[in-house]
C-alpha positions as CSV (number, residue, x, y, z in Angstrom):
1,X,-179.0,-231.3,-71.3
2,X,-178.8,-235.2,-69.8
3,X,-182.9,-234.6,-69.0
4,X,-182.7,-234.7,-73.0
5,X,-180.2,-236.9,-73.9
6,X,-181.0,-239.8,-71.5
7,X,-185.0,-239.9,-71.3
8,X,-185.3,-241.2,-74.3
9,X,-183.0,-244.1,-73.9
10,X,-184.8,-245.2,-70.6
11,X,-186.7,-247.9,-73.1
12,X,-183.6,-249.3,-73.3
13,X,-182.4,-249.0,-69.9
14,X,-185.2,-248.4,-67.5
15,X,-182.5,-247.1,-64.6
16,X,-182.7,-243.9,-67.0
17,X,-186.2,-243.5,-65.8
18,X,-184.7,-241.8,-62.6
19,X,-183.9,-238.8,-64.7
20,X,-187.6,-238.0,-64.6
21,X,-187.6,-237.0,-61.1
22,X,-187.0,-233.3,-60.5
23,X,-186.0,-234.5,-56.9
24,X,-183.1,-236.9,-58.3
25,X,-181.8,-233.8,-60.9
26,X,-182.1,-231.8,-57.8
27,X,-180.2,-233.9,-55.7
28,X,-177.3,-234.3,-58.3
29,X,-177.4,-230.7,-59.3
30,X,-176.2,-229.8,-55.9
31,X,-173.5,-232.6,-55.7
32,X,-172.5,-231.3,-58.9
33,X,-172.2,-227.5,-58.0
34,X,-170.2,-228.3,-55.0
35,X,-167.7,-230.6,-56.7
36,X,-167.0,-228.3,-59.6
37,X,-166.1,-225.6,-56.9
38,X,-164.0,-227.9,-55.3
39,X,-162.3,-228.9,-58.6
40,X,-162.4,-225.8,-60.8
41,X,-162.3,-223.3,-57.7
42,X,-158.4,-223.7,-56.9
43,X,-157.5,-223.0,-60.4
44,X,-159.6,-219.9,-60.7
45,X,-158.0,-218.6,-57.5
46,X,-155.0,-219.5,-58.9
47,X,-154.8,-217.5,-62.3
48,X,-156.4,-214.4,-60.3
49,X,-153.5,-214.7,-58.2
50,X,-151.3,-214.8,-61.2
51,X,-153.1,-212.3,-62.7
52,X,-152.9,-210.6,-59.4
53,X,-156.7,-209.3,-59.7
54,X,-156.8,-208.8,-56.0
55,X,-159.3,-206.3,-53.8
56,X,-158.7,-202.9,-53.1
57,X,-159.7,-202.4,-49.8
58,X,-162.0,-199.0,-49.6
59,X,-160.0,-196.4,-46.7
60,X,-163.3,-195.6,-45.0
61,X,-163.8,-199.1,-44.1
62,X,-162.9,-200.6,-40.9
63,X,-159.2,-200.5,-40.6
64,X,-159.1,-204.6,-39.3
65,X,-160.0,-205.4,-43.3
66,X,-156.4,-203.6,-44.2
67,X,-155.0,-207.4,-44.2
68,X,-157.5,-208.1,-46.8
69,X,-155.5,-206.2,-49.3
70,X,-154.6,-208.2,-52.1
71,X,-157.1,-211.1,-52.0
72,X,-158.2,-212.5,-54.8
73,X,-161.4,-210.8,-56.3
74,X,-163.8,-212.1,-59.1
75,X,-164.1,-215.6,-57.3
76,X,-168.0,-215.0,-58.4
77,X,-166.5,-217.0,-61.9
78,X,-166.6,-220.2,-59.7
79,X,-170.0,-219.6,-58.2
80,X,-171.2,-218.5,-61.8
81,X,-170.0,-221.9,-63.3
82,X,-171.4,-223.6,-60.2
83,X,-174.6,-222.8,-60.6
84,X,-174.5,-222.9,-64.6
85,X,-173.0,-226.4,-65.3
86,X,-175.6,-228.2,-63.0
87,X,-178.3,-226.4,-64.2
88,X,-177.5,-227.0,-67.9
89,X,-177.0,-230.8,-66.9
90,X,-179.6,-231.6,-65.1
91,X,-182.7,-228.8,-66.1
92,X,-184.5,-229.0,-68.9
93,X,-183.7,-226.5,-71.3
94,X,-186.5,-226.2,-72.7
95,X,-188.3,-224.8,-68.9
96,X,-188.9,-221.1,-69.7
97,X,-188.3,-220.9,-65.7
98,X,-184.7,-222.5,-66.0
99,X,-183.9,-220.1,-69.5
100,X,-185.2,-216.9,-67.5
101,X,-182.8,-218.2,-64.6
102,X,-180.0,-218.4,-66.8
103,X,-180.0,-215.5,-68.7
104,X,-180.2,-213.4,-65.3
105,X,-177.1,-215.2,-64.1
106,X,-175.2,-214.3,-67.0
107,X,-176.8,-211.0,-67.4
108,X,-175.4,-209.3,-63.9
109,X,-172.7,-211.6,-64.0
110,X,-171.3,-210.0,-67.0
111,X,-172.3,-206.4,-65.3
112,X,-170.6,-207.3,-62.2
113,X,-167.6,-209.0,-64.1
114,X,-166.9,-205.1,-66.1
115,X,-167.0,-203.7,-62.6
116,X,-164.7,-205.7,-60.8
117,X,-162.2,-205.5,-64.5
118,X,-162.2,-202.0,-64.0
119,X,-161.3,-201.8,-60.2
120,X,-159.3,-204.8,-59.8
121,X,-157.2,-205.2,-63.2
122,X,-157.9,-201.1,-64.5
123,X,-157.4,-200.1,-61.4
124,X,-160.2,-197.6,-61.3
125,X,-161.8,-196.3,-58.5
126,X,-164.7,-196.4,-58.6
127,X,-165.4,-199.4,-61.0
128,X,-168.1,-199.1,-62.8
129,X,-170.3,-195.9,-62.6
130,X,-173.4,-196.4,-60.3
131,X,-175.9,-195.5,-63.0
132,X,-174.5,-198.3,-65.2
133,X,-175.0,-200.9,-62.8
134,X,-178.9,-199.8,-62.4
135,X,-179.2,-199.9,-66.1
136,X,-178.1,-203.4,-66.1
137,X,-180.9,-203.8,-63.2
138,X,-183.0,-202.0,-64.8
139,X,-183.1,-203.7,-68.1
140,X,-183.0,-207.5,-66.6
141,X,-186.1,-206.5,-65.3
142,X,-187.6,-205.1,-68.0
143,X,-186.7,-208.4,-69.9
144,X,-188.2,-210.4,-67.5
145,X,-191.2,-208.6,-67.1
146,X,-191.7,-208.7,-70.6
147,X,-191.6,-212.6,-70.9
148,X,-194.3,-213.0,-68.2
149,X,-196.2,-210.7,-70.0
150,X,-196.0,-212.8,-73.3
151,X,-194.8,-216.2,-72.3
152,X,-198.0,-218.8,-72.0
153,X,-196.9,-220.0,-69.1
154,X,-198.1,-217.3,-67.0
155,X,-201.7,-217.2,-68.8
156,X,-204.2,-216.0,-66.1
157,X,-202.0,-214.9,-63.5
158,X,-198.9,-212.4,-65.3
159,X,-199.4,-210.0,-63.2
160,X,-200.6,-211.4,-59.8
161,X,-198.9,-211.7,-57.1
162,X,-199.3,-213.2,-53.3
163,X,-199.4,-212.1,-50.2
164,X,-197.8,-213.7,-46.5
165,X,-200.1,-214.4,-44.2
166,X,-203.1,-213.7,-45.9
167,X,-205.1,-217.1,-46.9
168,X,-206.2,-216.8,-50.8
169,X,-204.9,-213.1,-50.8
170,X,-203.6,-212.8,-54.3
171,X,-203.2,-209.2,-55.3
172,X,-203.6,-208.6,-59.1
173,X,-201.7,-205.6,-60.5
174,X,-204.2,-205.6,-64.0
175,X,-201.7,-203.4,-65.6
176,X,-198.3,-204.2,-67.0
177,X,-196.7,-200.9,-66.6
178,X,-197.8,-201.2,-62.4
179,X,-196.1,-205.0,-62.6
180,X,-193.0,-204.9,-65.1
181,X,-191.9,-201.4,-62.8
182,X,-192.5,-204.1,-59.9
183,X,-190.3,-206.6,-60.9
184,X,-187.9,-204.0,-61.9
185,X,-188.0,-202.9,-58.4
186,X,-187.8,-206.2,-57.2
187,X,-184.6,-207.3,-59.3
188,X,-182.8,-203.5,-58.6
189,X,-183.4,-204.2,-54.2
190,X,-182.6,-207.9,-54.5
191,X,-179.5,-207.8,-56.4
192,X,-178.0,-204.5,-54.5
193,X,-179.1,-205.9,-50.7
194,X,-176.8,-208.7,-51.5
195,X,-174.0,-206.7,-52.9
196,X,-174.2,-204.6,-49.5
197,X,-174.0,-207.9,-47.6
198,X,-170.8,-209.2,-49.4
199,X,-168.5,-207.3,-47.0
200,X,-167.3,-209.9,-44.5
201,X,-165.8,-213.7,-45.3
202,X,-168.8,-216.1,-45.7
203,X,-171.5,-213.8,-44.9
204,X,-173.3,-213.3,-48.7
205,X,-172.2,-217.0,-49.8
206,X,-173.8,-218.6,-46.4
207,X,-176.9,-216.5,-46.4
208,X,-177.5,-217.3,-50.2
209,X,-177.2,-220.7,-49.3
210,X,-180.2,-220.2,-46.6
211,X,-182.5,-218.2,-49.1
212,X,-181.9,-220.8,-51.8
213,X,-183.0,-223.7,-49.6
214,X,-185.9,-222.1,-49.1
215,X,-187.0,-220.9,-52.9
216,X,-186.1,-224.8,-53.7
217,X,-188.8,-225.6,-51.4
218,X,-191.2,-223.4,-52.6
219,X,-189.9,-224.1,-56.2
220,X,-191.4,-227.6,-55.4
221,X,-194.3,-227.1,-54.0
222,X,-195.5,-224.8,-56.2
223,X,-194.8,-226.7,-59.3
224,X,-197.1,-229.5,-57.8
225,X,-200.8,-229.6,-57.6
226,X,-201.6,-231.4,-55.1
227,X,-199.1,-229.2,-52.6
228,X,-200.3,-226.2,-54.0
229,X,-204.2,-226.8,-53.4
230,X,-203.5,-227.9,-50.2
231,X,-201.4,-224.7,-49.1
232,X,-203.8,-222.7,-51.2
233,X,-200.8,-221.0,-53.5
234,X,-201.1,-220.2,-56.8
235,X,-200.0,-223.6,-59.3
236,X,-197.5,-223.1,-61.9
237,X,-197.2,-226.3,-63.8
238,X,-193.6,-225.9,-64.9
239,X,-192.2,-224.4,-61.9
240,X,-190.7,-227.5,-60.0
241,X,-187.9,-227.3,-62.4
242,X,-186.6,-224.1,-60.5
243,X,-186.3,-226.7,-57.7
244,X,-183.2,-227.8,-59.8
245,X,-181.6,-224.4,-60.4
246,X,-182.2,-223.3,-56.9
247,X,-180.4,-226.7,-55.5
248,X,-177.7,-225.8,-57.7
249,X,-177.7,-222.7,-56.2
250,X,-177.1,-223.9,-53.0
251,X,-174.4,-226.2,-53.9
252,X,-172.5,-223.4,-55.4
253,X,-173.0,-221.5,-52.4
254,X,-171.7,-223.9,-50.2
255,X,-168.6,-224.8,-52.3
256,X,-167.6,-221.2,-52.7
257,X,-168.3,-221.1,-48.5
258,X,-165.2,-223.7,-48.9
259,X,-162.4,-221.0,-49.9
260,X,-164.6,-217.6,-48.7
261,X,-164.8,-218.7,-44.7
262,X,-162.2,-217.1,-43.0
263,X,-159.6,-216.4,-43.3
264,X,-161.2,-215.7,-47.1
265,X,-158.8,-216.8,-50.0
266,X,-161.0,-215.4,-52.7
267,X,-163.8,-212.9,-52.5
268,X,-166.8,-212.9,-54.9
269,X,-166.7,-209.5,-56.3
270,X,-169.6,-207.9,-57.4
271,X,-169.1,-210.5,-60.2
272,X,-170.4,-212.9,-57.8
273,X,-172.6,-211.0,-55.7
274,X,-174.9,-208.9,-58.9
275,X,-175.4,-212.2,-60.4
276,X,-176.9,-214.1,-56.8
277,X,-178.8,-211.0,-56.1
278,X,-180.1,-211.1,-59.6
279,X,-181.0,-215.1,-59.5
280,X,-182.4,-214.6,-55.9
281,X,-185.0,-211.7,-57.2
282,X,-186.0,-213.7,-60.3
283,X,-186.9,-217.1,-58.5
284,X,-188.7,-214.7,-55.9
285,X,-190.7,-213.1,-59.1
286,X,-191.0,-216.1,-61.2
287,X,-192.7,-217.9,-58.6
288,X,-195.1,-215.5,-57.6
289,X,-193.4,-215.0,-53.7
290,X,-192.0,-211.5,-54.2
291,X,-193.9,-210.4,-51.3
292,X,-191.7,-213.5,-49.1
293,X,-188.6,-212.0,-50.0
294,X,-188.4,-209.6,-47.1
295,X,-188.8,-212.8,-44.9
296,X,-186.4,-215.7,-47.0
297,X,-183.7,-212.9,-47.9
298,X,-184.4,-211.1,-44.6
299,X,-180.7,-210.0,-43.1
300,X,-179.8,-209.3,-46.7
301,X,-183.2,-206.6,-46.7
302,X,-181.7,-205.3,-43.2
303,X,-177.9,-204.9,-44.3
304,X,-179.6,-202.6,-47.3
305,X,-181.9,-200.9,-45.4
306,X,-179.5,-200.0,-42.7
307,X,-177.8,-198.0,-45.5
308,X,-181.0,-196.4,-46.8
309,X,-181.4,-195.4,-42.7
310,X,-177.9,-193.8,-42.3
311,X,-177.9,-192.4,-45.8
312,X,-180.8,-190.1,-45.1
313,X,-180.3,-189.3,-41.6
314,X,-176.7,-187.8,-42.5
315,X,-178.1,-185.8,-45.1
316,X,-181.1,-185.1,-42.9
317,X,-179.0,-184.1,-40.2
318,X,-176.6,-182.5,-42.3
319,X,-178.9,-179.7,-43.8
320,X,-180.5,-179.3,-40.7
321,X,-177.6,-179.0,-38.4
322,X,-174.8,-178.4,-40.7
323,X,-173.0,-181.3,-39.9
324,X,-173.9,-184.8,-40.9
325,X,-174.9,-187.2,-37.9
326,X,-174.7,-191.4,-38.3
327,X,-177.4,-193.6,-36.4
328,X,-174.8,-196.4,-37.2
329,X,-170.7,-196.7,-36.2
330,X,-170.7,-197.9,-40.2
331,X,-173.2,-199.1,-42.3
332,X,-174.0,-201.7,-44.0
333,X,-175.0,-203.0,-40.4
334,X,-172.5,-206.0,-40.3
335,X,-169.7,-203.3,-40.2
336,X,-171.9,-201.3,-37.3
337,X,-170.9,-204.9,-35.3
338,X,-167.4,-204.8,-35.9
339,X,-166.7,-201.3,-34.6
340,X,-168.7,-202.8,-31.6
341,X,-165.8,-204.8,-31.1
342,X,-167.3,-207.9,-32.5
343,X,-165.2,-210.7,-33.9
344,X,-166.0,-211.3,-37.5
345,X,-166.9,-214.9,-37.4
346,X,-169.1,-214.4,-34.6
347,X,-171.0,-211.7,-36.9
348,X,-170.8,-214.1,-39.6
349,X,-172.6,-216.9,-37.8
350,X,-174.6,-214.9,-35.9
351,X,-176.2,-213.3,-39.2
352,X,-176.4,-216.9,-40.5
353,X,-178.4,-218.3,-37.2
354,X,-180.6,-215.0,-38.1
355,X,-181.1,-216.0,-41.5
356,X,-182.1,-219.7,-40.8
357,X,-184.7,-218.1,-38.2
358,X,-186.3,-216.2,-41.3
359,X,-186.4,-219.1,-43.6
360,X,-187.9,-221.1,-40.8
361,X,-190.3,-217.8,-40.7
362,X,-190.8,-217.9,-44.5
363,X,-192.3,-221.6,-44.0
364,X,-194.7,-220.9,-41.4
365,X,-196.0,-217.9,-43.6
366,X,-197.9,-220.8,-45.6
367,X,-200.4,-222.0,-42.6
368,X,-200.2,-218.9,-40.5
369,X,-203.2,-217.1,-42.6
């Protein structure tokens, strides 16, 4: 919105011409993000205390979590506007990449937002039935399939995609119902793997804030000729504004980090943790890197897989044996750790120290070929 309002005044005052820069809008975005959690964020928490929207803590968890009780739930409103009121700042609106980014936001946003209103205010259960949620998934990928078929933008490469470690390997699907299923695919893991990891204080909202860094980077790179020749990716003119809503991004990240470290005075809900999952998929798709997913976003593909593993070998062992068998104390993983005996901060950072190790993984994917 300023990118509009202010360029064309820089005639007039030629300081404006720093708007220009996606590195500047970048810069600010994140400022931005993180004060308006740190201004806005205490009054959320505030009228879900009032409101008394707290979380109802599941019996088969780990009994330690008991104290959690009562927490304030939905905090994902502050790392919604975070990310929103940056981008529609300092992005131009008129970037099919920043739209696309937006419109995922809201979309699981509002999916996660019924969810949490049934469990936390409804008090339901079970929230909002599991099949629900997928069509939500489902049908944000679908959407943003379809644009990359249609949308000029993508002209020659809509349904290409890259591969790690493989210099100049770009893997055409031809078809679009082999890629739109893709990206529905890819939107459905992403957004679930980081609803699994929301389970202890800080540990989504840190390891966002690690993936995000490294999309921004990528954002960048591949929005600019000269850094894509050289790294031999594929070139998407308009893509460096993504640097802008992945910076934002981040800032959100770390100002919700400011009141979810623990001991956690507001939890993101699946409000919070659909609509990051969702924006994390879509800059992975949009930017042609969905194959560098299982790298940048790599403890939250381990906390989901961990489930898929002790899923199936309970059922497995189950039919065979007649009684179900775990692999894991608890799954997701990070709750494996805790039954260890582990304290949760030391989980926390210890999942945050493996998550820096993957983005610095992610990086060297781009001369390793």
């Amino acid at each position: 919105m300023l990118y509009h309002l202010l360029l064309p005044l820089q005639e007039y005052f030629s300081a404006l011409n720093v708007i220009r820069y996606i590195s500047f809008r970048s810069a600010t975005a994140a400022i931005t993000a993180v004060l308006f959690s740190f201004f806005v964020g205490p009054w959320i928490i505030r009228k879900l205390h009032e409101k008394q929207i707290g979380e109802t803590i599941r019996q088969t968890g780990p009994k330690s979590h008991a104290a959690k009780a009562g927490t304030p739930t939905m905090g994902g409103l502050i790392i919604i506007g975070a990310i929103l009121v940056p981008t529609l700042l300092f992005g131009r609106l008129d970037n099919i990449y920043i739209q696309m980014m937006i419109v995922s936001v809201l979309w699981m946003g509002i999916v996660g937002f019924i969810d949490d209103y049934l469990k936390a205010v409804k008090k339901s259960k079970r929230g909002l039935i599991a099949r629900y949620k997928l069509l939500g998934q489902v049908s944000l990928g679908l959407v943003l399939g379809t644009v990359m078929m249609l949308h000029p933008e993508f002209e020659g490469v809509r349904t290409a995609t890259t591969l790690p470690f493989f210099k100049g390997m770009v893997i055409d699907f031809k078809a679009w119902w082999i890629y739109v299923p893709f990206v529905v695919f890819v939107i459905t893991a992403t957004s679930n793997s980081v609803n699994l990891s929301d389970g202890l204080d800080g540990l989504a909202a840190g390891l966002m804030g690690i993936a995000a860094l490294v999309f921004a980077g990528i954002a960048y790179i591949t929005g600019r000729a000269d850094f894509s020749q050289y790294l031999n990716i594929i070139y998407l003119p308009s893509a460096g504004e993504l640097t802008v809503f992945c910076a934002a991004l981040i800032g959100a990240s770390l100002g919700f980090l400011w009141f979810n470290a623990r001991p956690a005075e507001v939890f993101m809900g699946d409000t919070g943790s659909l609509a990051l999952g969702a924006a994390l998929g879509a800059v992975a798709v949009m930017l042609k890197k969905e194959f560098l997913l299982p790298f940048a976003a790599g403890v939250f593909i381990i906390e989901s897989i961990s489930v898929i593993i002790q899923v199936r070998y309970f059922r497995y062992t189950k039919k065979k044996y007649g009684e179900g068998r775990r692999i894991f104390k608890m799954a997701p993983i990070h709750h494996h750790f805790e039954l260890k005996g582990w304290d949760e901060n030391k989980i926390v950072i210890r999942f945050w120290i493996i998550g820096i190790l993957f983005a610095f993984l992610t990086f060297t994917t781009f001369k390793i070929r």
